[in-house]
Structure formats: structure tokens, C-alpha cells
N, CA, C and O atoms as a CHARMM CRD file, in Angstrom:
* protein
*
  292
    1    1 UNK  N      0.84500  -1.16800   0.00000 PROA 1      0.00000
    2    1 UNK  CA     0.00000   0.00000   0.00000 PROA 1      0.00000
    3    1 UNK  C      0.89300   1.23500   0.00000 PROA 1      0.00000
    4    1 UNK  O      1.80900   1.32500   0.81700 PROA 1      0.00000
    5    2 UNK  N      0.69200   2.01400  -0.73400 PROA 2      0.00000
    6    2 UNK  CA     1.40400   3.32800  -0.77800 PROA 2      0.00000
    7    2 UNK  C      0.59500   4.30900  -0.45100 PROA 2      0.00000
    8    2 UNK  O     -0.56300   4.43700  -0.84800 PROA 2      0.00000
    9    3 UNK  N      1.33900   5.22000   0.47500 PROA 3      0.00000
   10    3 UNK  CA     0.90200   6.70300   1.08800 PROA 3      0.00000
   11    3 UNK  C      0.98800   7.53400   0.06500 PROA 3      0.00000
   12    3 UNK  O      1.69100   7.19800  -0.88900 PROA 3      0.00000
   13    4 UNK  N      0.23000   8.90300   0.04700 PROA 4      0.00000
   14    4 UNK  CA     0.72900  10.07700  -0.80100 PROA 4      0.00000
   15    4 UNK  C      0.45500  11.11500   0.29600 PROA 4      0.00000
   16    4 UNK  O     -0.63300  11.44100   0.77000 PROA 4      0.00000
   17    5 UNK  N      1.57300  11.51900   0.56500 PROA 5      0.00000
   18    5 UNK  CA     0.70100  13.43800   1.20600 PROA 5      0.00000
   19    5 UNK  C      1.43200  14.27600   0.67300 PROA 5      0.00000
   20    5 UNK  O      2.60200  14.12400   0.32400 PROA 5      0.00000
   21    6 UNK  N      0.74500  15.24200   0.58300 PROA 6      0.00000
   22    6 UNK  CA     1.00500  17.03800   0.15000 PROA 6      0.00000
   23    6 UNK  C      1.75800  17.47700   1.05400 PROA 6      0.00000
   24    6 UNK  O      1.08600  17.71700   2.05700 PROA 6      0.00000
   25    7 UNK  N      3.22300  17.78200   1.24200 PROA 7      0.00000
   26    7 UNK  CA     3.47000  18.39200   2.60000 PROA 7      0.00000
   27    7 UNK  C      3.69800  19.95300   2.02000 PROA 7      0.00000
   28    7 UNK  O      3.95200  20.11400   0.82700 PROA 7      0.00000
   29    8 UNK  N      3.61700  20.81400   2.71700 PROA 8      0.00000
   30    8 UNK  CA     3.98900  22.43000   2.62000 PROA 8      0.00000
   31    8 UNK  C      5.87300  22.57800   2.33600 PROA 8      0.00000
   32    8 UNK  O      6.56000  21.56400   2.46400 PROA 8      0.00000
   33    9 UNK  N      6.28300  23.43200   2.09700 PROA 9      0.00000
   34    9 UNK  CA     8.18100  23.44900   1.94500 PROA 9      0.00000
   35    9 UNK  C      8.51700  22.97400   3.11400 PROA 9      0.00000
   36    9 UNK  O      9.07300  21.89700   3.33100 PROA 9      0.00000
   37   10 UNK  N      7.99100  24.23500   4.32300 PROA 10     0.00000
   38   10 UNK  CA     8.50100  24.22900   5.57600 PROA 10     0.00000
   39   10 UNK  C      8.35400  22.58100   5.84900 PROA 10     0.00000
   40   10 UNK  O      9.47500  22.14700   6.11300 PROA 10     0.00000
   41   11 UNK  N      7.68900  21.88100   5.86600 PROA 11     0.00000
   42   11 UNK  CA     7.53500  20.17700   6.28300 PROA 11     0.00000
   43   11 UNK  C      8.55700  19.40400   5.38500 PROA 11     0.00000
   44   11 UNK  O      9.43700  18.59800   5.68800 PROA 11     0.00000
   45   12 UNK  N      8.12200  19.95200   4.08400 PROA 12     0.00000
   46   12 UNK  CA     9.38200  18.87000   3.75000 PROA 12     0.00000
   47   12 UNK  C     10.57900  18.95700   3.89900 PROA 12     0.00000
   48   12 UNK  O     11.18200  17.91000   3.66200 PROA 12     0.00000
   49   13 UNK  N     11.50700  20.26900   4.37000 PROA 13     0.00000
   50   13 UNK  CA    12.27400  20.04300   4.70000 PROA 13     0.00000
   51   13 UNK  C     12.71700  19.60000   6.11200 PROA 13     0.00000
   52   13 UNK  O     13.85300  19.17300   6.31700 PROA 13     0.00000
   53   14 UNK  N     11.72600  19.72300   7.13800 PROA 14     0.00000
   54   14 UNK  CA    11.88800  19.44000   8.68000 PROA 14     0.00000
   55   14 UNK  C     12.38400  18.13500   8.50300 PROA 14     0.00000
   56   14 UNK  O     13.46800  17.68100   8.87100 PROA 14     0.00000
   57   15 UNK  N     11.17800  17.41000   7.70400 PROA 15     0.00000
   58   15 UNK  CA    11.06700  15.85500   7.38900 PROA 15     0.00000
   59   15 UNK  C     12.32800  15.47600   6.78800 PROA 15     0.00000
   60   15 UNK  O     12.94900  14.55800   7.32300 PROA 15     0.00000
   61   16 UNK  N     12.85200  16.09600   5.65700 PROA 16     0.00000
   62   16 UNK  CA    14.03300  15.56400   5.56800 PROA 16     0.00000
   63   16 UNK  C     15.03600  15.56800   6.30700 PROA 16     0.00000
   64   16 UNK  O     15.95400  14.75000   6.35600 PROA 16     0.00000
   65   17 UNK  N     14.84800  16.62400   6.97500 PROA 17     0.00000
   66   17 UNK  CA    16.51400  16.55600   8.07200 PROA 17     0.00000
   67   17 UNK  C     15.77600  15.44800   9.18100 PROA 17     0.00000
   68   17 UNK  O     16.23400  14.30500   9.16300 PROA 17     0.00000
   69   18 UNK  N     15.10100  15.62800   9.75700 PROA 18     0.00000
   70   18 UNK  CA    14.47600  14.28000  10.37600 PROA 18     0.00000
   71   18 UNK  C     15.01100  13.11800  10.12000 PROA 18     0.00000
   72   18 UNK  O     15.68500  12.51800  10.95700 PROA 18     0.00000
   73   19 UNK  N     14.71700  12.56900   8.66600 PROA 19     0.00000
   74   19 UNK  CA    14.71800  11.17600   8.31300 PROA 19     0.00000
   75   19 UNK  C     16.18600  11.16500   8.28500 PROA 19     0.00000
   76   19 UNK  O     16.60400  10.05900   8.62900 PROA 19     0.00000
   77   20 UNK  N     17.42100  12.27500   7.90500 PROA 20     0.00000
   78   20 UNK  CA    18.37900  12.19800   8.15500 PROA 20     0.00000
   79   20 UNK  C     19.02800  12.35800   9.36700 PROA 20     0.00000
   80   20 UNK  O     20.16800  11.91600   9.22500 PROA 20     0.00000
   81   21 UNK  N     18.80900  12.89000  10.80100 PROA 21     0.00000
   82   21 UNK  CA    19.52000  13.09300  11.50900 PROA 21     0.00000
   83   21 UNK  C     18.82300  11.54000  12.35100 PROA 21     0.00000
   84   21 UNK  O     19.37300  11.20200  13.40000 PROA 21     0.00000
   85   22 UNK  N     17.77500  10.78700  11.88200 PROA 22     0.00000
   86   22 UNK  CA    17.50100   9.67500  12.75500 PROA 22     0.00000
   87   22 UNK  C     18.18100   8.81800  11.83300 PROA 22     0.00000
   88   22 UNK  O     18.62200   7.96800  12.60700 PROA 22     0.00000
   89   23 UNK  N     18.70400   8.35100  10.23500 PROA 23     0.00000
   90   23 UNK  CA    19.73900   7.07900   9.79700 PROA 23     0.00000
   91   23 UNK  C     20.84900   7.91600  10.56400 PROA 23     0.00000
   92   23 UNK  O     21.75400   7.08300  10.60800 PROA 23     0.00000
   93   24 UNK  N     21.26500   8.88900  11.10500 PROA 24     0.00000
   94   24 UNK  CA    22.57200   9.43600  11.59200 PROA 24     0.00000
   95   24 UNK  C     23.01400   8.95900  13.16900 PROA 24     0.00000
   96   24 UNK  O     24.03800   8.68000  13.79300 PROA 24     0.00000
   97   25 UNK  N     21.46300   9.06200  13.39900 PROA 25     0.00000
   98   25 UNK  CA    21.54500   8.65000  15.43100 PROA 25     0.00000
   99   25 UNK  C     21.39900   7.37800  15.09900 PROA 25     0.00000
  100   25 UNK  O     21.65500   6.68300  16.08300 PROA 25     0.00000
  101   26 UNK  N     21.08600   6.69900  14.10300 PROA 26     0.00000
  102   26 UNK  CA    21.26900   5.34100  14.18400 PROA 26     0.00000
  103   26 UNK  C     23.01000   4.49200  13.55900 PROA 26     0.00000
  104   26 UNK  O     23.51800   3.37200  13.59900 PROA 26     0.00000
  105   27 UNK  N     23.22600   5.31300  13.24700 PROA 27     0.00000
  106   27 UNK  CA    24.77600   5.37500  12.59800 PROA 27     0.00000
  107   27 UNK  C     25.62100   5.18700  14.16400 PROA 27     0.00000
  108   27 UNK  O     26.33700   4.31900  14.66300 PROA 27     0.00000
  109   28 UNK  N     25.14200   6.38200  14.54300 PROA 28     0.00000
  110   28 UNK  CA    25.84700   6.78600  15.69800 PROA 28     0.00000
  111   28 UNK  C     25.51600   5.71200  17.31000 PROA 28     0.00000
  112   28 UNK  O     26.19300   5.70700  18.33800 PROA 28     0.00000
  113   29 UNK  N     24.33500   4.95700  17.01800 PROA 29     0.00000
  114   29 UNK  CA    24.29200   4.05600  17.76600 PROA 29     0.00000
  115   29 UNK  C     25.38500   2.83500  17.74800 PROA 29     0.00000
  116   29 UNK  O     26.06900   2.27900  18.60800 PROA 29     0.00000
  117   30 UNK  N     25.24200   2.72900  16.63400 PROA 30     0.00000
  118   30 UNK  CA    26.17700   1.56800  16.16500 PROA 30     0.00000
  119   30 UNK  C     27.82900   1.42600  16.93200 PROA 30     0.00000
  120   30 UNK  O     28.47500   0.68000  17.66900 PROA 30     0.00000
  121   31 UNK  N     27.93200   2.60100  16.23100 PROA 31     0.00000
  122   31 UNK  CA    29.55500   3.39400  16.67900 PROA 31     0.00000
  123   31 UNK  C     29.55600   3.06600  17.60100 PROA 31     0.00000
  124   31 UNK  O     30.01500   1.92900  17.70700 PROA 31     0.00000
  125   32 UNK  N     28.88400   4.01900  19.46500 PROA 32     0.00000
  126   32 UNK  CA    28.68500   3.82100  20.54200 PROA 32     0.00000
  127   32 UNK  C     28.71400   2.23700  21.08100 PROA 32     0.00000
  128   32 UNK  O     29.28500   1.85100  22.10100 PROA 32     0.00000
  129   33 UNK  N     27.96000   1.42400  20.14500 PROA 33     0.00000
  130   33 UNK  CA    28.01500   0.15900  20.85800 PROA 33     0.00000
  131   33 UNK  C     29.02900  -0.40600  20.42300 PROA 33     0.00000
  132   33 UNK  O     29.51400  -1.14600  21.27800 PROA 33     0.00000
  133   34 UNK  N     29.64300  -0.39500  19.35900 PROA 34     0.00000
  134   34 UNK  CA    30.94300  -1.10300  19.16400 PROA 34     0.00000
  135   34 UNK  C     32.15600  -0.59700  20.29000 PROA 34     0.00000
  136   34 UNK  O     33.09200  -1.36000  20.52700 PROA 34     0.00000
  137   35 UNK  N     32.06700   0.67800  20.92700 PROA 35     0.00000
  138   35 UNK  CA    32.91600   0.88600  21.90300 PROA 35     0.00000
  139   35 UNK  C     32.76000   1.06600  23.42300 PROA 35     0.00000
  140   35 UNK  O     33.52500   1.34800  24.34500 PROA 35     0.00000
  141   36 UNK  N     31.32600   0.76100  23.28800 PROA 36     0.00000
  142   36 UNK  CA    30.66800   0.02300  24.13500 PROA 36     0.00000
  143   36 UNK  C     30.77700   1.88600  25.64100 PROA 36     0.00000
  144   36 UNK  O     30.91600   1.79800  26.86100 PROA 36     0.00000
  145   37 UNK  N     30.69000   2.72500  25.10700 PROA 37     0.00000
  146   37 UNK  CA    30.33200   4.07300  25.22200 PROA 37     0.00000
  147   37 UNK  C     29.04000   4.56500  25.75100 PROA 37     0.00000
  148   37 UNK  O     28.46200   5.54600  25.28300 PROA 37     0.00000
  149   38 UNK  N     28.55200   3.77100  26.86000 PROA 38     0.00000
  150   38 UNK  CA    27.85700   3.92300  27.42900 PROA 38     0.00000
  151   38 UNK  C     26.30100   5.47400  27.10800 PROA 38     0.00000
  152   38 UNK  O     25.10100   5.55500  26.84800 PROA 38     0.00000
  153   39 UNK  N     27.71000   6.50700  27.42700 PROA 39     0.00000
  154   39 UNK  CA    26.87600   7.96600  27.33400 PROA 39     0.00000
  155   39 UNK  C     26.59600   8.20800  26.05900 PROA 39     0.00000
  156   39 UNK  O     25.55200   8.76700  25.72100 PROA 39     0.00000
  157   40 UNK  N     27.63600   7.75100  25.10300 PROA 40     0.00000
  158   40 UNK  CA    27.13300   7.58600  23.51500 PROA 40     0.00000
  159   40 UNK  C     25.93700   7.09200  23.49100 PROA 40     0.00000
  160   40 UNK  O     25.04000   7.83100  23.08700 PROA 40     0.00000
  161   41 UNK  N     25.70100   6.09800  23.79700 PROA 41     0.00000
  162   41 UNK  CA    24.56800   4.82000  23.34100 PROA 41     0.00000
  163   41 UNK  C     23.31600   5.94400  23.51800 PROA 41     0.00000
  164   41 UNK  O     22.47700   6.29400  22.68900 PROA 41     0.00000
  165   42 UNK  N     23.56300   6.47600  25.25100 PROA 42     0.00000
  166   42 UNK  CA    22.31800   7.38800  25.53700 PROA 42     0.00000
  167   42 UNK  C     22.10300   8.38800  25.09400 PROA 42     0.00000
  168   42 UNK  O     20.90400   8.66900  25.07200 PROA 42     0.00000
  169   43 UNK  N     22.88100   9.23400  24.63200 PROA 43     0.00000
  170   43 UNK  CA    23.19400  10.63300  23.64800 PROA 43     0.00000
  171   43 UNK  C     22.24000  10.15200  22.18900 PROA 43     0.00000
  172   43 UNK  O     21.23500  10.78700  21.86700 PROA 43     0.00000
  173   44 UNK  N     22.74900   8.91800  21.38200 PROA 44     0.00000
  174   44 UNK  CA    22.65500   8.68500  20.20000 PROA 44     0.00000
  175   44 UNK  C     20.59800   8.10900  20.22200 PROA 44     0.00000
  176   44 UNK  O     19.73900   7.95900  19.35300 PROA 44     0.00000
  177   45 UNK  N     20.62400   8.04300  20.93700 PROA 45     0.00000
  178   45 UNK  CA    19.43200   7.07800  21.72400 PROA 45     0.00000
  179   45 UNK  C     18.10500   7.97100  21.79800 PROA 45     0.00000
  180   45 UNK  O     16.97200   7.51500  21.64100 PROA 45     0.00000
  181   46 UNK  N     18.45500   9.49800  22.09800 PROA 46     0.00000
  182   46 UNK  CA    17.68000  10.33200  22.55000 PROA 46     0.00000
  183   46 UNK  C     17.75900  11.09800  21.24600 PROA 46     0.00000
  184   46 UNK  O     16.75500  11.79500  21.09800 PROA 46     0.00000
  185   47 UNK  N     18.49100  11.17800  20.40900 PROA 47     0.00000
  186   47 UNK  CA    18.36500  12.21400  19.29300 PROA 47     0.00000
  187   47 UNK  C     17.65500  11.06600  18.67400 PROA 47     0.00000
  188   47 UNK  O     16.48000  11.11800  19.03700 PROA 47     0.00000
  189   48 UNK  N     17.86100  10.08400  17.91800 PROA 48     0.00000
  190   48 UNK  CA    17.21700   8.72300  17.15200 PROA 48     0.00000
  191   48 UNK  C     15.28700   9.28300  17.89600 PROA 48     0.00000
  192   48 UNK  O     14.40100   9.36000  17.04500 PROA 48     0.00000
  193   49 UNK  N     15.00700   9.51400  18.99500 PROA 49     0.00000
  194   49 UNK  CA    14.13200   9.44600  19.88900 PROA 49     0.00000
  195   49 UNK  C     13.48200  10.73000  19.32800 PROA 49     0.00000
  196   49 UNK  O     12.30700  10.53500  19.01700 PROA 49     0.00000
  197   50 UNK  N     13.98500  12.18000  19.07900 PROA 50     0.00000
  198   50 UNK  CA    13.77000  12.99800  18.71400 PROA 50     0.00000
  199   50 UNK  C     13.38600  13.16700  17.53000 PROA 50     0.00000
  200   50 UNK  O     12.45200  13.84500  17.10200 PROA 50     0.00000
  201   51 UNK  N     14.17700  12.49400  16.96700 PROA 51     0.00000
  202   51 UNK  CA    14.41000  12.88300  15.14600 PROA 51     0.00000
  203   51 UNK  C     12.52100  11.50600  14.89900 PROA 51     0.00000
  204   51 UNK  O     11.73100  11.72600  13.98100 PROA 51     0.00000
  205   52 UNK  N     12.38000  10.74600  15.55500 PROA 52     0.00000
  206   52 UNK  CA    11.27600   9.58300  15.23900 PROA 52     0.00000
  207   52 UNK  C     10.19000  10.64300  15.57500 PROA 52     0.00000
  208   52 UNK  O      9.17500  10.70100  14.88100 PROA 52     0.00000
  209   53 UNK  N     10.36300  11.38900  16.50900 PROA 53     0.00000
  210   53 UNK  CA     8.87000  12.01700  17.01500 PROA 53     0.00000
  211   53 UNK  C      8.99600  13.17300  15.68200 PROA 53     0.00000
  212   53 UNK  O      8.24000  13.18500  14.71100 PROA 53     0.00000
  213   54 UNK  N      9.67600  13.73100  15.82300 PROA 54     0.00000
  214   54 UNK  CA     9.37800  14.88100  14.36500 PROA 54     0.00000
  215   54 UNK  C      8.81600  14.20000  13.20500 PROA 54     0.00000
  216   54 UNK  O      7.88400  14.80400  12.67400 PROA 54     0.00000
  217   55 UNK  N      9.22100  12.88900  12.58900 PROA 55     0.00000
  218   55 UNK  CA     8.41900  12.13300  11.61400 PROA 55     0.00000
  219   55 UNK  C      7.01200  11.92200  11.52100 PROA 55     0.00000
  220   55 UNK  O      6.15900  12.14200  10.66100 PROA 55     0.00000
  221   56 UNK  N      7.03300  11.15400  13.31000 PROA 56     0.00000
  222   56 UNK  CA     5.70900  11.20200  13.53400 PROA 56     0.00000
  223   56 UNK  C      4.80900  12.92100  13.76100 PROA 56     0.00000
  224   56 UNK  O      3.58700  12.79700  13.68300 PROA 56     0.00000
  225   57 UNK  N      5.07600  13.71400  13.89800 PROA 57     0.00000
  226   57 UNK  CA     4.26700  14.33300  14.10000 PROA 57     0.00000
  227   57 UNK  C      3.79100  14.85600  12.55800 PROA 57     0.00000
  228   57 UNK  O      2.63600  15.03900  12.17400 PROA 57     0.00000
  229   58 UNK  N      5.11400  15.04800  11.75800 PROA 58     0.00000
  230   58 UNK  CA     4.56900  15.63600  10.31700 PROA 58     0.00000
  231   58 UNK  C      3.92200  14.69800  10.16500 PROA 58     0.00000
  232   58 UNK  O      2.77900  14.95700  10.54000 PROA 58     0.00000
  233   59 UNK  N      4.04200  13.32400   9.67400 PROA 59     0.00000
  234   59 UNK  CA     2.89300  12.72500   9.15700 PROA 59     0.00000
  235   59 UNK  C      2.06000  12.68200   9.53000 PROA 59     0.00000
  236   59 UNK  O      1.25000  12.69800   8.60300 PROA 59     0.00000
  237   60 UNK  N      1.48000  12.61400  10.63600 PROA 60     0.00000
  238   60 UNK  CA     0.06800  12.49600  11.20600 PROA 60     0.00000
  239   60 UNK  C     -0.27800  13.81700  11.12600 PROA 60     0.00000
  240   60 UNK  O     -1.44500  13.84000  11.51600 PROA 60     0.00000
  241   61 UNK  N     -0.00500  14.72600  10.89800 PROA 61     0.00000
  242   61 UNK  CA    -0.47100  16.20300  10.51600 PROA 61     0.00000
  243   61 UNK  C     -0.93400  15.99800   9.16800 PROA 61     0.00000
  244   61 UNK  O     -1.95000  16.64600   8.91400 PROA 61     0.00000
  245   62 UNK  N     -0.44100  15.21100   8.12800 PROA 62     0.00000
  246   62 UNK  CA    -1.05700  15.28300   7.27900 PROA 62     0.00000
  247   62 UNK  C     -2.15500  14.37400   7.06600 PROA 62     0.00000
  248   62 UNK  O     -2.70900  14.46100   5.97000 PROA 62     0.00000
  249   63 UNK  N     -2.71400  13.26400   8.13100 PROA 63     0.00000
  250   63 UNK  CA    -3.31500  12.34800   7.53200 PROA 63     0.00000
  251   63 UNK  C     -4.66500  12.29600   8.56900 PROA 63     0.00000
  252   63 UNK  O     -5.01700  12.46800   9.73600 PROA 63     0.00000
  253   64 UNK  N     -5.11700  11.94100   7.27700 PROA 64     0.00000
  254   64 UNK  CA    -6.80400  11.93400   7.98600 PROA 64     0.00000
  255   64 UNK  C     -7.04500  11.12700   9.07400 PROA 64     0.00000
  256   64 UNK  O     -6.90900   9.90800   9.17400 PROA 64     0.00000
  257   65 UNK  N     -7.53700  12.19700  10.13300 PROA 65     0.00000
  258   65 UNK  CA    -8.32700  11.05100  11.62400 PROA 65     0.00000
  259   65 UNK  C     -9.76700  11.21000  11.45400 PROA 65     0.00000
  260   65 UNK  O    -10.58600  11.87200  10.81800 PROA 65     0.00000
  261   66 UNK  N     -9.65100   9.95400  12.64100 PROA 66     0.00000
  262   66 UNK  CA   -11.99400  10.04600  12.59200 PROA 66     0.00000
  263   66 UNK  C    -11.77300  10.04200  14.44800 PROA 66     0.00000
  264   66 UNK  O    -11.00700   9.74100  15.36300 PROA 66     0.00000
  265   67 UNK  N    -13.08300  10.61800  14.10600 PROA 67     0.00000
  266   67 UNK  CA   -13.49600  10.16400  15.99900 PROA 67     0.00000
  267   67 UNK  C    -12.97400   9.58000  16.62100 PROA 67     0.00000
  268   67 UNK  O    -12.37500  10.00900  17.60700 PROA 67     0.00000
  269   68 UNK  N    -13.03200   7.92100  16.12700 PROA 68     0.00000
  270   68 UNK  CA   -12.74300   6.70600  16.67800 PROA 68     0.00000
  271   68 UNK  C    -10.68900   6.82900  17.39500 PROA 68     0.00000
  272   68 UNK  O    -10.22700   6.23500  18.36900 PROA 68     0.00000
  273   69 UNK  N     -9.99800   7.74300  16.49600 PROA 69     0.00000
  274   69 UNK  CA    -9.01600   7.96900  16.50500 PROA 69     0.00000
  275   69 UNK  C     -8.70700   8.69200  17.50100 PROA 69     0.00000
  276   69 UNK  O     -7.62400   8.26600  17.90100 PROA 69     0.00000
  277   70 UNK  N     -9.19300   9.93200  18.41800 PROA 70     0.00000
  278   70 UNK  CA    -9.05600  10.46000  19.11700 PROA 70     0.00000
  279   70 UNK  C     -9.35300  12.09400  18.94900 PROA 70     0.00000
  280   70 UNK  O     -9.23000  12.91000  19.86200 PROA 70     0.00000
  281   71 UNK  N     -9.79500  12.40800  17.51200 PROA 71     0.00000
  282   71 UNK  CA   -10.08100  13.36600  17.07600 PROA 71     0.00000
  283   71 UNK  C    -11.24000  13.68500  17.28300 PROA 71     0.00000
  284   71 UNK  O    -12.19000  12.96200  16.98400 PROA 71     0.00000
  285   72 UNK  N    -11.38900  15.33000  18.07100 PROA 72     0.00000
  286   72 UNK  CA   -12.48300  16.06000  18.14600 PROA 72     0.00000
  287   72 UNK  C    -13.69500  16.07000  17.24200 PROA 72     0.00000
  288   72 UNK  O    -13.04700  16.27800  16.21600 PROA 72     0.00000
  289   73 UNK  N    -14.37400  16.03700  17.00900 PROA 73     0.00000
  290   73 UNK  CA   -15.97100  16.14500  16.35300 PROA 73     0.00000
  291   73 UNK  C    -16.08400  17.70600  16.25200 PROA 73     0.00000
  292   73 UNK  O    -17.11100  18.22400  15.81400 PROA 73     0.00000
């Protein structure tokens, strides 16, 4: 199944640095655990954490809810 949304400039670019700075915190997870870098792991952990919620929020900004969803009437 394929998605389509319309995003505005301002979104698509949030979204792209998003989708890039979370393959980056996931890059950077990697790193951390190979040197087993404890504060890395948690540093890399919380941006990955950040960069997922910005995804989620643009998309669900663009996509249709119902009632049942949690959306106001």
C-alpha cells in the first residue's frame, strides 16, 4: 500500500533533516556500541528518539483522523 501526502516546503524540509539526523543517530548508535560508550549509546538514543517524534508528528499532521481515533468532532 502506498501513502501520498502534500506536505507544505517548511515540512518537507523538517522531514528531511528528520529522516536524516535519525539514519545518523542510528549510525551513531552503532559506533557507541561497538565501543561500548555507554553515554554515547544514551546521547545517540535520545536524538534517534527525537528525530522519530518529528516524523511522527509531520505525518500524522497530514493524515486523515476520525473520531474513533481520538479526534475532536
Amino acid at each position: 500500500m502506498t501513502m501520498n501526502i502534500t506536505l507544505s516546503e517548511l515540512d518537507k524540509r523538517l522531514l528531511t533533516k528528520g529522516i536524516a539526523g535519525w539514519r545518523n543517530a542510528n549510525a551513531d548508535i552503532d559506533t557507541a556500541i561497538e565501543s561500548e560508550n555507554w553515554c554515547a549509546i544514551d546521547g545517540a538514543q535520545n536524538a534517534r528518539s527525537l528525530h522519530a517524534n518529528t516524523i511522527a508528528l509531520i505525518v500524522n499532521k497530514y493524515t486523515d483522523t476520525t473520531a474513533e481515533q481520538g479526534a475532536r468532532p
